[in-house]
ZAGU-659747 format. One record per residue (C-alpha): residue in three letters; z, y, x; residue number from 1. Coordinates in steps of 0.5 Angstrom, whole numbers. Each point is the difference from the previous one (the first is absolute). Example, Ala and Ser with C-alpha at 12.3 -4.5 7.8 and 13.67 -1.06 7.14 Angstrom:
REM ZAGU-659747
{r ALA, {16, -9, 25}, 1} {r SER, {-2, 7, 2}, 2} 
END
This chain:
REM ZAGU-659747
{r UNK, {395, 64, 630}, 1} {r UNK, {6, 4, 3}, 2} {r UNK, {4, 5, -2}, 3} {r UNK, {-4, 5, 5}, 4} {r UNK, {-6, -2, -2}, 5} {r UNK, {1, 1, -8}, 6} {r UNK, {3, 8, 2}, 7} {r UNK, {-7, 1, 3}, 8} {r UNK, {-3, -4, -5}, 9} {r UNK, {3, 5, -6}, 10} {r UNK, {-2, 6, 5}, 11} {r UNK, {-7, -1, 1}, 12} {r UNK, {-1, -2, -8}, 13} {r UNK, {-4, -6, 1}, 14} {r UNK, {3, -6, -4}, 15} {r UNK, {-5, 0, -5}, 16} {r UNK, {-5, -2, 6}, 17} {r UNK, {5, -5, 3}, 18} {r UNK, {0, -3, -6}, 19} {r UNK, {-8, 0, -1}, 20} {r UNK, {-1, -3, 7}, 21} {r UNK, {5, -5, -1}, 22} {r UNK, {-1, -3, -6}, 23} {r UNK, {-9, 0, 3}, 24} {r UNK, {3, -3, 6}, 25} {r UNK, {4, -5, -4}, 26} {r UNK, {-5, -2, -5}, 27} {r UNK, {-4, -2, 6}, 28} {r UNK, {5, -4, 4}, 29} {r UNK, {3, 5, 4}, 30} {r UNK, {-6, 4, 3}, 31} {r UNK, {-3, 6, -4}, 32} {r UNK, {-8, 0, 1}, 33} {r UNK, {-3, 6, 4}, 34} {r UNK, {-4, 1, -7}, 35} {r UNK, {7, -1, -5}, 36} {r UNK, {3, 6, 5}, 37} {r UNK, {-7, 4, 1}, 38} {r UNK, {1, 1, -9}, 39} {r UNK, {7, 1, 1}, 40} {r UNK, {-2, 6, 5}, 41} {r UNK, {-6, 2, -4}, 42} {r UNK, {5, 0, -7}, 43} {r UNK, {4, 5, 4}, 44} {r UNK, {-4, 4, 1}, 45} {r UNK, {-2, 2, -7}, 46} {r UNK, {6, 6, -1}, 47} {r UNK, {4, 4, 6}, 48} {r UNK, {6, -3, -2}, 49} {r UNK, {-3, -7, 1}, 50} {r UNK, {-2, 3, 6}, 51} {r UNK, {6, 3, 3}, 52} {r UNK, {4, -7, -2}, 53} {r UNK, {-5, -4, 4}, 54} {r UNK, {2, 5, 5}, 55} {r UNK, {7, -1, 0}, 56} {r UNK, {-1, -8, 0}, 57} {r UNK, {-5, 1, 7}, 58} {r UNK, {6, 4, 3}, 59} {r UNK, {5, -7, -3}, 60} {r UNK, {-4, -5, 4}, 61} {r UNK, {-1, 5, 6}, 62} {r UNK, {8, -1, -1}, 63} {r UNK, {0, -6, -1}, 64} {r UNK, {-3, -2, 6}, 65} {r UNK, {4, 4, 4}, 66} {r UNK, {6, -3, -2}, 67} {r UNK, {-3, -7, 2}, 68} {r UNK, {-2, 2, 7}, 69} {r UNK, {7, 2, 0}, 70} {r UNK, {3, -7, -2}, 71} {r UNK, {-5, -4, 5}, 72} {r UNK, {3, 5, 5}, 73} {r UNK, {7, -2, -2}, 74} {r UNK, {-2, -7, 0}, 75} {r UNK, {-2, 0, 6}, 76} {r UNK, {5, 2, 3}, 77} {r UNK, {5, -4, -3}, 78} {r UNK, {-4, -5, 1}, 79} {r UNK, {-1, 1, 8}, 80} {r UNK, {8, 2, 0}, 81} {r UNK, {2, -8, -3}, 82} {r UNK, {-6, -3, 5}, 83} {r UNK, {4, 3, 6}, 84} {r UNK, {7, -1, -4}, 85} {r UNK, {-2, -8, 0}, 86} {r UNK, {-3, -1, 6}, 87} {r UNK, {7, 4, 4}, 88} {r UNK, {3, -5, -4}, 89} {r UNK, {-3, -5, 2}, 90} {r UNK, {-1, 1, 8}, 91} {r UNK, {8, 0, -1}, 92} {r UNK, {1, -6, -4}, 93} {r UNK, {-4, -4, 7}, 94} {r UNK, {6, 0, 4}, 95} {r UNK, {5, -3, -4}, 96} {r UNK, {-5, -5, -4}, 97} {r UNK, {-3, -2, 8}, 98} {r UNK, {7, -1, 3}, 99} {r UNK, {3, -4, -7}, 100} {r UNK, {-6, -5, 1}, 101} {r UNK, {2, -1, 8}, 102} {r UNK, {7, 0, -2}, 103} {r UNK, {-1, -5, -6}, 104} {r UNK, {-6, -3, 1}, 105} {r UNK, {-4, 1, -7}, 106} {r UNK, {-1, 6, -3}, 107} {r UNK, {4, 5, -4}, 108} {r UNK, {1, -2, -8}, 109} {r UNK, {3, 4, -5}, 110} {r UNK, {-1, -2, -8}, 111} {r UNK, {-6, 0, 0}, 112} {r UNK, {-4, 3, 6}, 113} {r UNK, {-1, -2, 7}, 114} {r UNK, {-1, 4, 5}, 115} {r UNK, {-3, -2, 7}, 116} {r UNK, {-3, 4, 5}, 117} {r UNK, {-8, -3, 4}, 118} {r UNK, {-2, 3, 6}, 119} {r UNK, {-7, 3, 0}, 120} {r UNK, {-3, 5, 5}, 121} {r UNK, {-3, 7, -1}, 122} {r UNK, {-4, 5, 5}, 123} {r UNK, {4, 7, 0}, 124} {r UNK, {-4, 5, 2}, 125} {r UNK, {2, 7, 3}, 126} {r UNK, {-5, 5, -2}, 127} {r UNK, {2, 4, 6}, 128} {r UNK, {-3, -6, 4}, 129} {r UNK, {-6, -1, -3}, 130} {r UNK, {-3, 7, 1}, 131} {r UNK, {-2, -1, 6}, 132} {r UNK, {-8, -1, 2}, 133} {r UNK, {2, -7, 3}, 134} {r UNK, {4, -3, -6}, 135} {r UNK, {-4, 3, -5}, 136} {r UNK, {-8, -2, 4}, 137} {r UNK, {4, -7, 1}, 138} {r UNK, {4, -2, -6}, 139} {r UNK, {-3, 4, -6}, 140} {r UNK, {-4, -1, -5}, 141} {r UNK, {-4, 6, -2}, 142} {r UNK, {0, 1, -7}, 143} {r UNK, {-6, 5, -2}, 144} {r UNK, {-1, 2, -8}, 145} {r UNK, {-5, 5, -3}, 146} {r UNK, {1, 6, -5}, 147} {r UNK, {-6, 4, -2}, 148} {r UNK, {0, 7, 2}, 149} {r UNK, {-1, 3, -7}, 150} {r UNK, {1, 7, 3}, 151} {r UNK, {-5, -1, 5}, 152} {r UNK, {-4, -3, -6}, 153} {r UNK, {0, 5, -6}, 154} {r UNK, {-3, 5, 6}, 155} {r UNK, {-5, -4, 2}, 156} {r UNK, {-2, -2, -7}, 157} {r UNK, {0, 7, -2}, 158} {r UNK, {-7, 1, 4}, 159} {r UNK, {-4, -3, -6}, 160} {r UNK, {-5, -4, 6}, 161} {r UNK, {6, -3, 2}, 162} {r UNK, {1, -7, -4}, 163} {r UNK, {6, -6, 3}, 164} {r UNK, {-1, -6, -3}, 165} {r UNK, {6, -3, -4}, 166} {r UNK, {3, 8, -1}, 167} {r UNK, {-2, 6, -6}, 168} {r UNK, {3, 6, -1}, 169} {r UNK, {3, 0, -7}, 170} {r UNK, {2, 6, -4}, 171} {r UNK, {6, -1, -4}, 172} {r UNK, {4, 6, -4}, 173} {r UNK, {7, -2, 0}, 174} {r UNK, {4, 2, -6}, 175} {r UNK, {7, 4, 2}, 176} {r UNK, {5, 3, -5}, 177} {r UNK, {5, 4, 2}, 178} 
END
């Protein structure tokens, strides 16, 4: 747990059910079952201050997921800045690694690695281009996906003669804590 995630911890005053739920969750391999966590929110229910308590850990796992949509994002920047990194370093190294194979006759050798260079082809597209009628009808695929208008369908099931197989209203309430 990081140093952040302890100060939220203390200020949102749930160790008590971060340890609870992780000792269930350990005892069954990892997991806490819907009905282990489903006890442990009905315990909390039994004063105010349990109340508020599990209050607080809701609040720290909606923090907790916020700071890992962070990471991801990070990552994937990071990620994304190496990938380019490498292949720049790559597009540079081709001439030098071709023209000491022509020069040399074999491919470069340095410890333990081999560097040589194959030839492949690829096709390089111009959006631009290919956003003419004529190119598109001629070497486009058309590629059509389907998603469900739920706007469209909660108003026509709100008509009670209306029925769309494989789609239900549903009500839900949702809790918020603020």
């Amino acid at each position: 747990m990081s140093s952040h995630q302890t100060s939220n911890l203390a200020l949102y005053e749930c160790s008590e059910i971060i340890a609870a739920i992780e000792a269930r969750a350990e005892q069954a391999g990892g997991e806490i079952s819907d009905e282990d966590l489903q006890a442990l929110v009905v315990a909390q229910t039994t004063s105010m201050v349990k109340l508020e308590k599990l209050c607080g850990f809701v609040k720290f796992v909606e923090h907790t997921i916020d700071l890992c949509h962070q990471e991801e994002a990070r990552l994937t920047a990071k990620r994304k800045t190496a990938e380019r990194r490498l292949e720049s370093i790559k597009k540079f190294l081709v001439p030098f690694v071709s023209q000491y194979r022509r020069e040399k006759g074999h491919p470069v050798t340095v410890g333990t690695f081999t560097l040589s260079t194959r030839r492949s082809e690829s096709v390089e597209i111009d959006e631009l281009a290919f956003a003419t009628d004529e190119n598109r009808a001629h070497w486009c695929t058309e590629k059509v996906t389907y998603q469900p208008d739920k706007k469209r369908i909660k108003e026509e099931l709100q008509n009670p003669l209306a029925t769309i197989t494989g789609a239900s209203l549903v009500e839900r309430e949702s809790l918020q804590i603020r």
